[in-house]
C-alpha positions as CSV (number, residue, x, y, z in Angstrom):
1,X,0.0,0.0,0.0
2,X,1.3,4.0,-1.0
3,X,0.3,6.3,1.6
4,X,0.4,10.0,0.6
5,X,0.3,13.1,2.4
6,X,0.3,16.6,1.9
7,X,3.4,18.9,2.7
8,X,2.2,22.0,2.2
9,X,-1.1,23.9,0.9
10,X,-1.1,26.8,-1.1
11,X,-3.5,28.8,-3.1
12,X,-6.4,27.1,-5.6
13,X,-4.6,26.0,-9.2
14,X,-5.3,29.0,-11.7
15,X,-8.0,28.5,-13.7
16,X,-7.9,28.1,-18.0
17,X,-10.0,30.1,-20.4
18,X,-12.9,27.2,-19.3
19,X,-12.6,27.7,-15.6
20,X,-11.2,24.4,-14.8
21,X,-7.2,23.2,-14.0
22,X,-5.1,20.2,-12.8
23,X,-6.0,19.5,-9.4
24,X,-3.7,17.7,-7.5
25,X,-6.6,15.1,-6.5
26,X,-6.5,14.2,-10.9
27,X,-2.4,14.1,-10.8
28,X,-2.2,11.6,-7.5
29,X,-5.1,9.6,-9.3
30,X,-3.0,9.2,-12.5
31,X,0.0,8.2,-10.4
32,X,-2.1,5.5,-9.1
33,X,-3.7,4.3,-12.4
34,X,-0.1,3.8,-14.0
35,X,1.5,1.9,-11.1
36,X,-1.4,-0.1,-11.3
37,X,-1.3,-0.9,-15.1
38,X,2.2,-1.6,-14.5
39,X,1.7,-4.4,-12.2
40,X,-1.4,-6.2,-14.4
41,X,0.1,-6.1,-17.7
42,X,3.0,-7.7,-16.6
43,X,1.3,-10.6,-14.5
44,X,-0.8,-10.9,-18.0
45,X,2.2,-11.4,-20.1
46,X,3.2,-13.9,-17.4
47,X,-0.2,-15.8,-17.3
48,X,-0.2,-16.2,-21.4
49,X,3.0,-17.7,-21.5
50,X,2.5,-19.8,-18.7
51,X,-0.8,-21.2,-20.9
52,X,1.4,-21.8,-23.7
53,X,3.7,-23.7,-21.5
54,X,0.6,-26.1,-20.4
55,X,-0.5,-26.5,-23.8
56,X,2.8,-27.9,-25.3
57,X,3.0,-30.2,-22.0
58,X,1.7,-33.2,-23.6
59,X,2.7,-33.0,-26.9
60,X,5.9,-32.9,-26.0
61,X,6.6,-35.6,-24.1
62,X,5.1,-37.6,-27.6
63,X,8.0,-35.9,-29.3
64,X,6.2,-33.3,-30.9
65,X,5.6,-29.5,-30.6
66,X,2.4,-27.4,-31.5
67,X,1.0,-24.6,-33.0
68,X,-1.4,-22.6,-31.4
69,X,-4.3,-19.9,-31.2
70,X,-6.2,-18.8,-28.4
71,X,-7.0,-15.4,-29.3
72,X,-10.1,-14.1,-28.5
73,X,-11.8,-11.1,-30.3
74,X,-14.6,-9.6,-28.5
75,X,-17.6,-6.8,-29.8
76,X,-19.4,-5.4,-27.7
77,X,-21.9,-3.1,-28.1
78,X,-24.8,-1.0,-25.9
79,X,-26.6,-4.1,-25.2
80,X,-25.7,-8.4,-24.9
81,X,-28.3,-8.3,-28.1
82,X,-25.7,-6.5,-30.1
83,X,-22.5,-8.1,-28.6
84,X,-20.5,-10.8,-29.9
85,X,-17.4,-12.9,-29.2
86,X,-15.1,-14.8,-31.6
87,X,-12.7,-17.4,-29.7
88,X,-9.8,-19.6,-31.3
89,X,-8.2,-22.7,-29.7
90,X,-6.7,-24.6,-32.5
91,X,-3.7,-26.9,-31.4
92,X,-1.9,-28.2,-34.6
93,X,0.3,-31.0,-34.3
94,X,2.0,-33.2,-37.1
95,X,-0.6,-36.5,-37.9
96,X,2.2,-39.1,-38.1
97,X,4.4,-39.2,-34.7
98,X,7.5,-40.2,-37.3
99,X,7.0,-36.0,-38.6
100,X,8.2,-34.2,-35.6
101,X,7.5,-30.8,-34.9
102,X,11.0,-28.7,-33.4
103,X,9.7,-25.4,-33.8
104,X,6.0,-24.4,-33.4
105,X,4.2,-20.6,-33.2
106,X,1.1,-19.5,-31.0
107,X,-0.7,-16.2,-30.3
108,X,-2.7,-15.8,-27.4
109,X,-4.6,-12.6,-25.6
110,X,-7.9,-11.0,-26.6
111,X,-8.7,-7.7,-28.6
112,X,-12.3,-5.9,-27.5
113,X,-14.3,-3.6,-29.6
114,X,-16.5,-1.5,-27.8
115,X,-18.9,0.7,-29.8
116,X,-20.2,2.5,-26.6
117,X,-16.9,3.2,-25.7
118,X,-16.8,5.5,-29.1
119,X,-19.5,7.8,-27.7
120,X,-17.3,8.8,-24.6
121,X,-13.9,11.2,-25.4
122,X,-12.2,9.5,-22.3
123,X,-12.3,5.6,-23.4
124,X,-10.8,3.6,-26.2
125,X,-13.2,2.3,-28.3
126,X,-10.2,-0.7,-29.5
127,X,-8.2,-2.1,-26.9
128,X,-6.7,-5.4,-25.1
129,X,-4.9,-6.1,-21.7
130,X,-2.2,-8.7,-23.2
131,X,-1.7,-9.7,-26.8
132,X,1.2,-11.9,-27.2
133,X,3.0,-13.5,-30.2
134,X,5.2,-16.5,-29.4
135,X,8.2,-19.1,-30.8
136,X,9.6,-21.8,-29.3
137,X,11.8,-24.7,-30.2
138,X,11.7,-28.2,-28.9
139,X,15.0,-29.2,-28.4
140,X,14.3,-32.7,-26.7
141,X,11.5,-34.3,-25.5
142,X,12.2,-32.8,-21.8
143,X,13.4,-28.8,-22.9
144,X,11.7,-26.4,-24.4
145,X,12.4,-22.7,-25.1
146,X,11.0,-19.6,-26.5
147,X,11.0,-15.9,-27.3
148,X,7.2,-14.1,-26.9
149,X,6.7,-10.2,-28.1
150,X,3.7,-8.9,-26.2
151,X,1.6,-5.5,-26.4
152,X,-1.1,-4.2,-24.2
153,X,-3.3,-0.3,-25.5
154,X,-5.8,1.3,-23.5
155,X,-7.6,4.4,-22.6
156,X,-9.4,5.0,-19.3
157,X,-10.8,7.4,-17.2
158,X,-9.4,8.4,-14.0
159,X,-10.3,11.5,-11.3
160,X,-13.1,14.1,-12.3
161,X,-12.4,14.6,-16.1
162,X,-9.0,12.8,-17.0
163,X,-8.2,9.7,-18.8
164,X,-5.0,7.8,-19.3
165,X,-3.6,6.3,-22.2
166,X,-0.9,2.4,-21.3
167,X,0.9,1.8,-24.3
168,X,2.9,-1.1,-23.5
169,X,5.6,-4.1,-25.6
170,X,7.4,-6.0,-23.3
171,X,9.4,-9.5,-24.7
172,X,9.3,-12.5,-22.3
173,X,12.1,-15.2,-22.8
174,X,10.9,-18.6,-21.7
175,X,11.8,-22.5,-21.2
176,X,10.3,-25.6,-19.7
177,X,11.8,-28.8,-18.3
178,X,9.8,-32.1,-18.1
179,X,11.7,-34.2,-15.4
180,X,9.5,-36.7,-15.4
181,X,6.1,-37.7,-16.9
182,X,4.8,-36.5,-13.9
183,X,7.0,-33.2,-12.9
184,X,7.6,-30.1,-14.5
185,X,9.7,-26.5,-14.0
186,X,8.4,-23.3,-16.0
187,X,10.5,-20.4,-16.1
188,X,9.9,-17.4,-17.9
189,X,12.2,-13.4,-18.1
190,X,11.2,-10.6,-19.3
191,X,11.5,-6.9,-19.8
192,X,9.0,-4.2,-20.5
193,X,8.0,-0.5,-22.0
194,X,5.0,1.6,-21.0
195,X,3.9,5.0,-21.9
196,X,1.6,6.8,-19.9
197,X,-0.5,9.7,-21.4
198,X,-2.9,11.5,-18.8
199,X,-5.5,14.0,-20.5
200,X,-7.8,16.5,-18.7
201,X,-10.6,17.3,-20.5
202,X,-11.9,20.0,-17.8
203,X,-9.1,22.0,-19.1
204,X,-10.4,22.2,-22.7
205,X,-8.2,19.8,-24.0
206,X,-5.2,22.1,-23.0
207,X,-3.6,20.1,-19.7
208,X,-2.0,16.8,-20.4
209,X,0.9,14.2,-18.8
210,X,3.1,12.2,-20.1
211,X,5.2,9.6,-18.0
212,X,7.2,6.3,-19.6
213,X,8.3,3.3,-17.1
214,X,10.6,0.3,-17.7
215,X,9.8,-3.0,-15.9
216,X,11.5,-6.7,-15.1
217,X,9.8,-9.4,-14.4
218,X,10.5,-12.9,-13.8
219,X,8.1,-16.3,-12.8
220,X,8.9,-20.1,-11.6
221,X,6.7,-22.6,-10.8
222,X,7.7,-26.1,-10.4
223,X,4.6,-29.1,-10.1
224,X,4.9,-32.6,-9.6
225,X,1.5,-35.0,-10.1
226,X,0.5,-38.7,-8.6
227,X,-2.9,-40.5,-8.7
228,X,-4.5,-42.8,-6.8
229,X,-7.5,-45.0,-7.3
230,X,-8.7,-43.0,-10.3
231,X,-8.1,-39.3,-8.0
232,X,-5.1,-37.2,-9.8
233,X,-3.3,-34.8,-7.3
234,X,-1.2,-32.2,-8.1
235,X,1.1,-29.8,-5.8
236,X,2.8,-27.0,-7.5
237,X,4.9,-23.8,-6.1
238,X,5.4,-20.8,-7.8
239,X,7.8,-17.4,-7.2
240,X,7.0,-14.3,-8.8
241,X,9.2,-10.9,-8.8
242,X,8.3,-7.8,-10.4
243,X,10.5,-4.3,-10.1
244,X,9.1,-1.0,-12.2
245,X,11.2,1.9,-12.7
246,X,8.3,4.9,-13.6
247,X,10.4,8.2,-15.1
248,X,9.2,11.6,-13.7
249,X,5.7,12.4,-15.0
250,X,5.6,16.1,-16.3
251,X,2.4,17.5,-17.5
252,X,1.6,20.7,-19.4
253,X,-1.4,23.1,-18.5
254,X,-2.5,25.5,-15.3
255,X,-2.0,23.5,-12.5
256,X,0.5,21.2,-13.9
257,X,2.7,19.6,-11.7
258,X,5.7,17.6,-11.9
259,X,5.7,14.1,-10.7
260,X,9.3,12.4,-9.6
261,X,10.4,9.0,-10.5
262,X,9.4,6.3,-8.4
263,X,10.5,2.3,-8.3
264,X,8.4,-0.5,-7.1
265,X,8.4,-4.1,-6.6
266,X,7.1,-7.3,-5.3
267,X,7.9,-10.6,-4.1
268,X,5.1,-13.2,-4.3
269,X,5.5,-17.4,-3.2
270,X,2.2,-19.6,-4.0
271,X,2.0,-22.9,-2.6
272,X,-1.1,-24.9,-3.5
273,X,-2.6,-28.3,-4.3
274,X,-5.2,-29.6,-6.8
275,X,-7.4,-33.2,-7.0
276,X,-9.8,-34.1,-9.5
277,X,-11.1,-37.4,-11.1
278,X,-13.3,-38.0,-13.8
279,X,-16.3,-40.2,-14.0
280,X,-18.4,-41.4,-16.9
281,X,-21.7,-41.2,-17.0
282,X,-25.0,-41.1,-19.6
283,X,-25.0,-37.7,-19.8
284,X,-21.1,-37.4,-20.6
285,X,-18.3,-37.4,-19.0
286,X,-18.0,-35.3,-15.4
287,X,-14.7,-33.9,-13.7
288,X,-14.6,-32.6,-10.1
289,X,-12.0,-31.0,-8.9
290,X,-10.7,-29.0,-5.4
291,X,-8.4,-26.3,-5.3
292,X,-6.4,-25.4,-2.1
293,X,-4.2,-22.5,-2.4
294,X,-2.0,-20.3,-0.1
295,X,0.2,-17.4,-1.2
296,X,2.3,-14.9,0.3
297,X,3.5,-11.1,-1.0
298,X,5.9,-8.8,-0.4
299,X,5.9,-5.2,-1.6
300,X,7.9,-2.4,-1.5
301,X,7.5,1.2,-3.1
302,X,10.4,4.3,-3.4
303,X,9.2,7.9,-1.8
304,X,8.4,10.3,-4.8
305,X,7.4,14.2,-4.3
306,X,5.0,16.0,-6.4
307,X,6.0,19.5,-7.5
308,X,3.9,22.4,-8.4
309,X,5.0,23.7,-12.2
310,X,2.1,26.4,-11.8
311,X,3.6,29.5,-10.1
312,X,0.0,30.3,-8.8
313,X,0.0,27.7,-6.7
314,X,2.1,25.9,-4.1
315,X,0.2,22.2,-3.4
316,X,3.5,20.0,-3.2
317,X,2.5,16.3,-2.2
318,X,4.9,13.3,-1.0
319,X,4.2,9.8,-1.9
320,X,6.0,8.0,1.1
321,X,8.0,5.0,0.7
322,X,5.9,1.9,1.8
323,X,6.5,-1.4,2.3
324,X,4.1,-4.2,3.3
325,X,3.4,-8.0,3.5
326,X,0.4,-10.0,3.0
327,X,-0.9,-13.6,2.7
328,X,-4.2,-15.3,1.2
329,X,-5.7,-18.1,1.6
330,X,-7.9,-19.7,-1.5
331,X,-10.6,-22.0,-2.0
332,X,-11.9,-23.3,-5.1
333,X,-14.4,-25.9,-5.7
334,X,-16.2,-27.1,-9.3
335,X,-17.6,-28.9,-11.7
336,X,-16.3,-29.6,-15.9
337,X,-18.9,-31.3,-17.6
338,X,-18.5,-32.4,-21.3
339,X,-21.1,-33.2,-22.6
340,X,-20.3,-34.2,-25.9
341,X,-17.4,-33.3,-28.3
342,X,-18.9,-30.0,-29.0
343,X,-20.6,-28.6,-25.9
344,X,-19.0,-28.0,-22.6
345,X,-19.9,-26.5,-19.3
346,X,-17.5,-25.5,-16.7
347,X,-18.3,-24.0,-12.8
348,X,-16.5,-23.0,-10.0
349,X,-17.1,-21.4,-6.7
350,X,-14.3,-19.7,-4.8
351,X,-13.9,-18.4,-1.7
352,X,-10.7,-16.4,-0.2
353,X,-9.5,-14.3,2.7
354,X,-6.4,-12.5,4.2
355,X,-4.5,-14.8,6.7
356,X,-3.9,-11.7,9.0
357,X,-7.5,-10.8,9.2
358,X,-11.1,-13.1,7.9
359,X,-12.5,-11.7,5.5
360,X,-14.1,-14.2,3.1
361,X,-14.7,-13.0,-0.8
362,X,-17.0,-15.3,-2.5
363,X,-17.2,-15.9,-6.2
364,X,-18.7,-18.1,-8.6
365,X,-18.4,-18.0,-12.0
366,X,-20.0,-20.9,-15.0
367,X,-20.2,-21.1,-18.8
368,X,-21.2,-23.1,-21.3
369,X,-19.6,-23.1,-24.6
370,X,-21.0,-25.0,-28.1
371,X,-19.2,-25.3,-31.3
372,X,-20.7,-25.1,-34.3
């Protein structure tokens, strides 16, 4: 957690031709919005090319990579009646085991289009939270490694008026080793670039920020699986680190202010265990599983002070260096059910708290899918 407080109060930001200025309540809420979008597009990068790992598991213990898609393109308009979603899951692999695959492609994300978003100046009408081109290469049936270009864009509103604009590439180098049939260790490096650009429209059009960040990032889980009268179990552990470097964010306008550069990071360790087993039945074939996870975080975030550019006024601020730790504990319950070769339905209920304090968050989520 960032605690801020104020250092010293001066007189109200001058006002533009329109009557409106930066406040310093907009500039501390942009701050906020980009440390945040740091931290999510980089654990989205992460999460795609952990999925690709998982799909190439089995394949490549047959001595075989894959191809794959799992893009999904999404419409959305002012009601469900006029939205739509395109999805892609297509695994190729090589018919004949004799024709082995080495080297293999996949894409993976989603891309919305959001027609209501075009009526309102402050959101982007096209944008995604992780869209990632991959290559790897296969070089035994154990080792696997690979090279993944990713890109998030985005508009979004933040404080009374502003919006911010992420424009972020990052390239993730990444490798699997199968020890065993049964145990695995996914690692995955990478390196990013975001560009922040904060808008106010109060100010006609005239005030604007603009802040860039660089970013490392790094992931290993290892998992090992056994089964047992027809029950498959699976532990797994997984480390996570994360450091952002965010430049100095300047921005142009009455009431502008000058934002210093700030680093952050985090530490987080996820322990957790999963059963399932499957049972046939008339109505297709039914997979229960449990989920029990725990995890622990630590953060940390670098002081930064906030400057006054605007001569008027003399509202400096200090972001205060923080540093915190947390655990969770998670637990997930549910259902797969396919019911034939083209229709599926999956559900899951979930429940989580804070180990320091109970607070149970409760979630379920289901959906049905049908090919065509």
């Amino acid at each position: 957690m960032v605690a801020t407080f104020a250092l010293a109060a001066g007189a109200p930001p001058a006002a533009t031709e329109d009557g409106t200025a930066i406040g310093l309540s907009d500039t501390l809420a942009a701050l906020s919005r980009q440390r945040g979008k740091s931290v999510k597009s980089a654990n989205r990068q992460l999460e795609l090319v952990r999925d690709r790992l998982a799909n190439t598991r089995g394949p490549r213990l047959n001595g075989r990579n894959i191809n794959a898609s799992s893009l999904a393109m999404r419409f959305a308009g002012g009601s469900k009646k006029d939205s739509a979603a395109f999805e892609t899951k297509h695994l190729l692999a090589p018919k004949k085991e004799r024709r082995t695959r080495h080297r293999a492609a996949w894409l993976g994300g989603d891309v919305m289009l959001d027609s209501a978003r075009a009526e309102n100046p402050r959101l982007a009408a096209l944008y995604t939270n992780g869209l990632t081109f991959g290559a790897d290469a296969r070089l035994s049936s154990r080792l696997l490694v690979g090279n993944a270009v990713g890109a998030a864009f985005d508009r979004t509103p933040f404080g009374a008026d502003g919006s911010l604009g992420t424009y972020y590439l990052s390239n993730t180098l990444y490798g699997s080793l199968t020890t065993s049939t049964e145990t695995f260790l996914d690692v995955a490096l990478g390196a990013s670039r975001s560009e922040f650009s904060g808008d106010y429209g109060a100010a006609g059009g005239s005030a604007s920020g603009r802040r860039s960040a660089n970013q490392f990032y790094g992931q290993a889980r290892y998992s090992h699986r056994f089964e047992r009268n027809r029950v498959r179990v699976r532990s797994y552990g997984q480390a996570k680190l994360l450091h952002t470097r965010l430049g100095d964010y300047v921005e142009n306008g009455d009431g502008a202010h000058l934002g210093q550069a700030q680093s952050m990071g985090s530490l987080e360790l996820t322990f957790g265990v999963r059963g399932e087993t499957s049972v046939m039945s008339s109505v297709g074939k039914l997979t229960p599983h449990a989920v029990l996870e725990m995890s622990r975080t630590a953060r940390r975030a670098s002081s930064a002070v906030v400057t006054s550019l605007d001569e008027a006024t003399d509202d400096n601020h200090v972001i205060a260096s923080s540093s915190a730790q947390s655990g969770r504990l998670t637990a997930r319950t549910g259902l797969n059910w396919a019911i034939s070769d083209d229709a599926t339905f999956k559900g899951e209920y979930s429940v989580s708290s804070g180990m320091a304090e109970f607070r149970p968050r409760q979630k379920v989520t289901a959906r049905f899918k049908l090919k065509f």
